[in-house]
Biopython code that builds the backbone (N, CA, C, O; Angstrom):
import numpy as np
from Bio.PDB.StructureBuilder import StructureBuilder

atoms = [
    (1, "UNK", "N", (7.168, -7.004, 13.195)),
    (1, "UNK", "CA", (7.305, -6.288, 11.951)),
    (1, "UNK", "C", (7.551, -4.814, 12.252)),
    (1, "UNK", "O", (7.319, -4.357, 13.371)),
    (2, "UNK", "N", (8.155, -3.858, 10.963)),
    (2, "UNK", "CA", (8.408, -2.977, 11.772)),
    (2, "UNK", "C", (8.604, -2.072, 10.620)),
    (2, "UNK", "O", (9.163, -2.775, 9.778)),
    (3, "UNK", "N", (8.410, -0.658, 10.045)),
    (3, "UNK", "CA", (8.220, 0.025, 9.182)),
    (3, "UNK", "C", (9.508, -0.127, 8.044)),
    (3, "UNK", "O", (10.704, -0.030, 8.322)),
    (4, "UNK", "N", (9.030, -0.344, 6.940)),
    (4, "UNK", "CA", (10.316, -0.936, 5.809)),
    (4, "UNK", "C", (10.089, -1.961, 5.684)),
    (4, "UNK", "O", (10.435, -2.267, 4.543)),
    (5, "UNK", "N", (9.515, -3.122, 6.393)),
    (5, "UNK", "CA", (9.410, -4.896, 5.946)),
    (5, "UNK", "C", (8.937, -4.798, 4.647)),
    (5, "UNK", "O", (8.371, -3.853, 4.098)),
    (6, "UNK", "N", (9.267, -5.989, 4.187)),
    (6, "UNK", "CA", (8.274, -6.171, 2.998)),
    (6, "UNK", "C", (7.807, -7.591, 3.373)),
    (6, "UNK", "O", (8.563, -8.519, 3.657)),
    (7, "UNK", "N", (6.452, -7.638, 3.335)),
    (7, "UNK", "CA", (5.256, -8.519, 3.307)),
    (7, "UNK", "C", (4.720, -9.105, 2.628)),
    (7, "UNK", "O", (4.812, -8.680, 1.476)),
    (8, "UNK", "N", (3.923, -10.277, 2.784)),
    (8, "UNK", "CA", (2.996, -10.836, 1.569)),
    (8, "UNK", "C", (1.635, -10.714, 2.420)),
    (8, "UNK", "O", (1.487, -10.828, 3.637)),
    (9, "UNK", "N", (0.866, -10.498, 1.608)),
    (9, "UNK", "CA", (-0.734, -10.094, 2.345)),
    (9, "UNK", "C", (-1.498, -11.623, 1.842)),
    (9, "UNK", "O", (-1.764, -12.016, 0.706)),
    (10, "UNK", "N", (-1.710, -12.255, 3.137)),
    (10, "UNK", "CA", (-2.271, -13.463, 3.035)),
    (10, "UNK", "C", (-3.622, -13.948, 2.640)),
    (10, "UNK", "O", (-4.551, -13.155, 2.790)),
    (11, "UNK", "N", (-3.813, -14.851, 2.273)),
    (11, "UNK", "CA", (-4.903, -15.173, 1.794)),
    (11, "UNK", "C", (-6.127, -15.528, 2.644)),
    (11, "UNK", "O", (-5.697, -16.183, 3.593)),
    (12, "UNK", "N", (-7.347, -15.407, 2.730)),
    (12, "UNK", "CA", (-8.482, -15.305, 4.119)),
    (12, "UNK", "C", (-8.967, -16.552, 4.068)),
    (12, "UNK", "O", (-9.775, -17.097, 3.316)),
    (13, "UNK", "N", (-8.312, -16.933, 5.034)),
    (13, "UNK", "CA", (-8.384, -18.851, 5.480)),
    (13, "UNK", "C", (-10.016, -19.079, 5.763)),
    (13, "UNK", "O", (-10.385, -20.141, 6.266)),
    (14, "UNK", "N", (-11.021, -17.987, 5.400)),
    (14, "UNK", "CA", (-12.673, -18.807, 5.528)),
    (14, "UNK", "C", (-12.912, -18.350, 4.076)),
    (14, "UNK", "O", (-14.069, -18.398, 3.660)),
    (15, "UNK", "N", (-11.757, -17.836, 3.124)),
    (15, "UNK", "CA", (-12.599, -18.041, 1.839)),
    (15, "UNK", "C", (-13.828, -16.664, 1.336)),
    (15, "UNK", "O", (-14.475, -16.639, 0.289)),
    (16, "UNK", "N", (-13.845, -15.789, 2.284)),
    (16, "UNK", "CA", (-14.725, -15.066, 2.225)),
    (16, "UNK", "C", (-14.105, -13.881, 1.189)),
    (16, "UNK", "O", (-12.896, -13.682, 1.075)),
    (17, "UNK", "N", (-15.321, -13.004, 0.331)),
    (17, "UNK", "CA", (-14.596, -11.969, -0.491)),
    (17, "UNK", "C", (-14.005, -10.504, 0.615)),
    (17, "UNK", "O", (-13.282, -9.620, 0.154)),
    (18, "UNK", "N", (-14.507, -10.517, 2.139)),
    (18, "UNK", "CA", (-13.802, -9.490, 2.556)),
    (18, "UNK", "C", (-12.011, -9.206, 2.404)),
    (18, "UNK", "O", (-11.287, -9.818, 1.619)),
    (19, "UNK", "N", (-11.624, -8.279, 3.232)),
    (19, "UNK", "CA", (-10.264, -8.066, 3.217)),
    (19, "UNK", "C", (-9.701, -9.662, 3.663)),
    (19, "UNK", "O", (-10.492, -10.419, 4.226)),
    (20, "UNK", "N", (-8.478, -10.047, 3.407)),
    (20, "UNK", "CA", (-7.302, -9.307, 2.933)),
    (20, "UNK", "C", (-7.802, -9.588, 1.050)),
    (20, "UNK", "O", (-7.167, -8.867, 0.281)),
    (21, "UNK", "N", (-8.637, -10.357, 0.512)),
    (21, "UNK", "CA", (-9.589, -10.203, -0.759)),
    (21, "UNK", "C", (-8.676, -9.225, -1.976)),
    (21, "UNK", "O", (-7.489, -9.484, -2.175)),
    (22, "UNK", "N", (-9.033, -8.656, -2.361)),
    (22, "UNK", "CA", (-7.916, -8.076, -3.603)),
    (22, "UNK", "C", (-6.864, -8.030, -3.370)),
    (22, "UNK", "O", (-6.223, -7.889, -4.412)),
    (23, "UNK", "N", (-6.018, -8.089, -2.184)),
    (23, "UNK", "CA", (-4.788, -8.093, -2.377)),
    (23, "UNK", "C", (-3.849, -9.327, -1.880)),
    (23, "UNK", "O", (-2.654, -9.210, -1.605)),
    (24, "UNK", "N", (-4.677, -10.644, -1.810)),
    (24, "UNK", "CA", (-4.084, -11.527, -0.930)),
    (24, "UNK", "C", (-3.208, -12.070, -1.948)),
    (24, "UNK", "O", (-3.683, -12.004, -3.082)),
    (25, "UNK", "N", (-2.292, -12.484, -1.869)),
    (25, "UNK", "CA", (-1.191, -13.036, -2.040)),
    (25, "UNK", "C", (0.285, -12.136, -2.353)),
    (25, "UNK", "O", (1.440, -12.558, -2.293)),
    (26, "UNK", "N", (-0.115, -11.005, -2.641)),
    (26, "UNK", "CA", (0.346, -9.574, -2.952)),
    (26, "UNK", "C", (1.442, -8.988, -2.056)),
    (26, "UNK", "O", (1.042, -8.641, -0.944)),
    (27, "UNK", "N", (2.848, -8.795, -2.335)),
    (27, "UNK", "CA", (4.002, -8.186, -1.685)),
    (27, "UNK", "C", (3.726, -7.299, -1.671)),
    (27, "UNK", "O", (3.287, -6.798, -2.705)),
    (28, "UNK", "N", (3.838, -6.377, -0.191)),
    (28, "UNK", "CA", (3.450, -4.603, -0.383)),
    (28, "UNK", "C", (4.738, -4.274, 0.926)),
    (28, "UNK", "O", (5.586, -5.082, 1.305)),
    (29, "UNK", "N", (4.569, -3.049, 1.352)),
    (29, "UNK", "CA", (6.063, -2.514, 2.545)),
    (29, "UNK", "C", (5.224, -2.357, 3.040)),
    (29, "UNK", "O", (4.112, -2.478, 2.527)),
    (30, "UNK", "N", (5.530, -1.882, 4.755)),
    (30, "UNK", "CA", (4.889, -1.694, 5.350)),
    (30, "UNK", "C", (5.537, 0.334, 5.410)),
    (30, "UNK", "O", (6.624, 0.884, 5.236)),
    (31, "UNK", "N", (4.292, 0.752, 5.709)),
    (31, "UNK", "CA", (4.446, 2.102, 6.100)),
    (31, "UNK", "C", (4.541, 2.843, 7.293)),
    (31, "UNK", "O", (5.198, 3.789, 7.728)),
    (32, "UNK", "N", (3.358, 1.825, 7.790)),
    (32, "UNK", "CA", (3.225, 3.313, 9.206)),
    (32, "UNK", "C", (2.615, 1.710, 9.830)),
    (32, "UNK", "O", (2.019, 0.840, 9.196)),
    (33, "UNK", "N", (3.066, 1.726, 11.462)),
    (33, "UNK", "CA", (2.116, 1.121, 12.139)),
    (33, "UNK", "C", (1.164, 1.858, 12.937)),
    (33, "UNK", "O", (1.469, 3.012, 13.237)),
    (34, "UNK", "N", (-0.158, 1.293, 13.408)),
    (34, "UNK", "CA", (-0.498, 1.704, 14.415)),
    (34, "UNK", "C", (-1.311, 0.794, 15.548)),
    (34, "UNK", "O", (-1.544, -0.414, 15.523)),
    (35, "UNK", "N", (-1.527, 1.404, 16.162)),
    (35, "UNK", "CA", (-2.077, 0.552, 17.577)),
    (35, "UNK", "C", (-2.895, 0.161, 17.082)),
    (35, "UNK", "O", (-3.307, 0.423, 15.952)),
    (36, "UNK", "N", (-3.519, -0.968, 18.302)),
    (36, "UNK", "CA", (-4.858, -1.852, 18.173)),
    (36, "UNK", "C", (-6.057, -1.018, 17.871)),
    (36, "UNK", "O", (-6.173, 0.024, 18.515)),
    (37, "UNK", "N", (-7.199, -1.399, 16.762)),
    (37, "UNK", "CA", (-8.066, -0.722, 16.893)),
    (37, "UNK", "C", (-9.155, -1.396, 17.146)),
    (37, "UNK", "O", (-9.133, -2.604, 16.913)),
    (38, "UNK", "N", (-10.307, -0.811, 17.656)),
    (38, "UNK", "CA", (-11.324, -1.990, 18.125)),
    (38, "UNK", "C", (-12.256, -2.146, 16.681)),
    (38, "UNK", "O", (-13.032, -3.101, 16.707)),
    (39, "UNK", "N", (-12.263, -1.525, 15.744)),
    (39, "UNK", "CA", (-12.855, -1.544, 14.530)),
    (39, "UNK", "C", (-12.325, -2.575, 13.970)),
    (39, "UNK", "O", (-13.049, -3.322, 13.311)),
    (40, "UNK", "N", (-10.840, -2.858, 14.123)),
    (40, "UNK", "CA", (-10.231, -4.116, 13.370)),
    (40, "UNK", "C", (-9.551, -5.476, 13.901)),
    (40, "UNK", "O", (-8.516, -6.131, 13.780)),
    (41, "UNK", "N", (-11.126, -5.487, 14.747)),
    (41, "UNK", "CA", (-10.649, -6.494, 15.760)),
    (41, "UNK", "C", (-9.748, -6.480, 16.625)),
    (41, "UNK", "O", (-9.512, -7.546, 17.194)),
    (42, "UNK", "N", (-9.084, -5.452, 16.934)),
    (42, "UNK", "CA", (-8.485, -5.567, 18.723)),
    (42, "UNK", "C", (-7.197, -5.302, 18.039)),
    (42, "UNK", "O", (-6.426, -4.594, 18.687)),
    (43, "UNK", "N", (-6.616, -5.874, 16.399)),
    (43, "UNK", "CA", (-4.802, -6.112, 16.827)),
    (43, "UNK", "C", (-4.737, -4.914, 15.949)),
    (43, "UNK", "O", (-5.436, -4.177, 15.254)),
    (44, "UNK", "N", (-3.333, -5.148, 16.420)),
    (44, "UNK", "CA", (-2.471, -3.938, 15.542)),
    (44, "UNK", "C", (-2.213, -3.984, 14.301)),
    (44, "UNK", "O", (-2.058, -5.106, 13.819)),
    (45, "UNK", "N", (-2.124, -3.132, 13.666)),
    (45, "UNK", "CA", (-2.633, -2.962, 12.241)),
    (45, "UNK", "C", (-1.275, -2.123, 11.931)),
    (45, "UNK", "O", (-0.504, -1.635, 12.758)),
    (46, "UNK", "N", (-1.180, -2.082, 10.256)),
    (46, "UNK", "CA", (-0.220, -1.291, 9.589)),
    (46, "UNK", "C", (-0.882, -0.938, 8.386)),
    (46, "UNK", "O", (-1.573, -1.648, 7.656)),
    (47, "UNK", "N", (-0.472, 0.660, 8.244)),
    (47, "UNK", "CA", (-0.818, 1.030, 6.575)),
    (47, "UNK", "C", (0.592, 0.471, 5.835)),
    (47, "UNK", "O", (1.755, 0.676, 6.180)),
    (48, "UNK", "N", (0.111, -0.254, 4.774)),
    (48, "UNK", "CA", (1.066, -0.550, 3.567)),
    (48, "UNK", "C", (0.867, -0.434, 2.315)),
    (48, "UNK", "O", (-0.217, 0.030, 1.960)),
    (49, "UNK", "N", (1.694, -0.759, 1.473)),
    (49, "UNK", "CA", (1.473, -0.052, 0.152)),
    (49, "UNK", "C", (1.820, -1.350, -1.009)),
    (49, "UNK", "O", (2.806, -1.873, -1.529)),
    (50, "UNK", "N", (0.301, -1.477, -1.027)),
    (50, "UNK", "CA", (0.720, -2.576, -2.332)),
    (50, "UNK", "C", (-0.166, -2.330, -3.396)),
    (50, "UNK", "O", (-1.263, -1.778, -3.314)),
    (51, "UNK", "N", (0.283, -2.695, -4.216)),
    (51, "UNK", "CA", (-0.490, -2.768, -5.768)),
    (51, "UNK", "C", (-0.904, -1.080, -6.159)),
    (51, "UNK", "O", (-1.954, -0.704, -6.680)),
    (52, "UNK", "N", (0.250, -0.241, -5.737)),
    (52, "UNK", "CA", (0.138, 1.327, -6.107)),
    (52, "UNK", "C", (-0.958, 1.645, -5.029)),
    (52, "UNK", "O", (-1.313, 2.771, -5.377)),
    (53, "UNK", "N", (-1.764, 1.287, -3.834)),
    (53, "UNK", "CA", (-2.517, 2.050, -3.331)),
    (53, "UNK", "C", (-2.340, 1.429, -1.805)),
    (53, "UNK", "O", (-2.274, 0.243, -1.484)),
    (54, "UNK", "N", (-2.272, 2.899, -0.761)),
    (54, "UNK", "CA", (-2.160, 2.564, 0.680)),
    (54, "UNK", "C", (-3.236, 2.210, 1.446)),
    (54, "UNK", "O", (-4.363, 2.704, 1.455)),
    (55, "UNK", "N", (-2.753, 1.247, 2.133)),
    (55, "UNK", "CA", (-4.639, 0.230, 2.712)),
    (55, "UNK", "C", (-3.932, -0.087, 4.138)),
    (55, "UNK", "O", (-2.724, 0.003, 4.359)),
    (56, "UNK", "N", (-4.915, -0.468, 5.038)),
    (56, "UNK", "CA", (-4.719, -0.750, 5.886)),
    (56, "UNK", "C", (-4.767, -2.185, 6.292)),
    (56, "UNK", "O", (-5.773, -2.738, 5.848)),
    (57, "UNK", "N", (-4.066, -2.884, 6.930)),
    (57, "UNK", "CA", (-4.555, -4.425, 6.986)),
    (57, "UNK", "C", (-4.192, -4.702, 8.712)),
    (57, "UNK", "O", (-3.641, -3.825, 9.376)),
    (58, "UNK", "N", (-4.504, -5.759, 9.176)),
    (58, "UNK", "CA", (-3.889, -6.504, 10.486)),
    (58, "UNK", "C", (-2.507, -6.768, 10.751)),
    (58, "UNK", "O", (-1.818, -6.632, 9.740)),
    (59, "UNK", "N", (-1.988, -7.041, 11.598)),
    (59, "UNK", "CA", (-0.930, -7.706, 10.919)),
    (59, "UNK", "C", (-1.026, -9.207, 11.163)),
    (59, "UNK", "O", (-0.142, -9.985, 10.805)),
    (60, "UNK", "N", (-1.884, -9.490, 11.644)),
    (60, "UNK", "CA", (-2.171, -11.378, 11.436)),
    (60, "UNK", "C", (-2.650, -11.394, 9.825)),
    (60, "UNK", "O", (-2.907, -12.532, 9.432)),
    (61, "UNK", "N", (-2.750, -10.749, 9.217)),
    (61, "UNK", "CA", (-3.391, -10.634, 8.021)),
    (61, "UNK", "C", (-1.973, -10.493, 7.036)),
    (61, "UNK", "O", (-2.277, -10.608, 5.848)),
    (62, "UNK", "N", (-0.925, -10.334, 7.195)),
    (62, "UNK", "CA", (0.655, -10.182, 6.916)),
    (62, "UNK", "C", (1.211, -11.059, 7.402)),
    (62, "UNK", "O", (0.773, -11.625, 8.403)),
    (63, "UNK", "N", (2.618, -11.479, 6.649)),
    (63, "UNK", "CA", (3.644, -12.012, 6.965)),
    (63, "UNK", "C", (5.195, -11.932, 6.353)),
    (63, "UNK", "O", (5.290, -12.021, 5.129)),
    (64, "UNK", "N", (6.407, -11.770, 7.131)),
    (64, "UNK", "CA", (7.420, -11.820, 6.911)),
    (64, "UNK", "C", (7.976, -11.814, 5.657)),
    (64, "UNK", "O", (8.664, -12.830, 5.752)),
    (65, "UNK", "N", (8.170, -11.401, 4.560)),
    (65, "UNK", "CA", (8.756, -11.742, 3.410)),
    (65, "UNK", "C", (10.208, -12.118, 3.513)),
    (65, "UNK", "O", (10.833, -12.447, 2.505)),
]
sb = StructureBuilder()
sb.init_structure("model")
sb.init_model(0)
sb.init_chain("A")
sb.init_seg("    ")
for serial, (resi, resn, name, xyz) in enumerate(atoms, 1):
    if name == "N":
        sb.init_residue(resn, " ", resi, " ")
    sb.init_atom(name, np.array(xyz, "f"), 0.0, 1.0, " ", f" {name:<3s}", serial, name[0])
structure = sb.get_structure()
């Protein structure tokens, strides 16, 4: 993925109310990537912009639109 995609923010396959949670099923762009962080589990992450507000997600937590 790569800054400009547009995405769907997936739904959290254990069901739990954490992230990806308000915005799962939700088309957003991607903005900015950045490196792995160890706060968010190790992978690389992107700020994107869905539903009018910029959040940060995984990108196993995204996919391809």
């Amino acid at each position: 993925m790569k800054v400009g995609d547009i995405v769907r923010v997936l739904d959290d396959e254990l069901g739990t109310p954490a992230a990806p949670g308000w915005a799962a099923g939700e088309i957003a762009v991607i903005l900015k990537l950045v490196g792995p962080l160890p706060i968010r589990g190790g992978y690389a992450a992107a700020d994107i912009m869905v539903l009018g507000k910029v959040v940060q997600y995984n990108l196993t937590e995204l996919e391809a639109v």
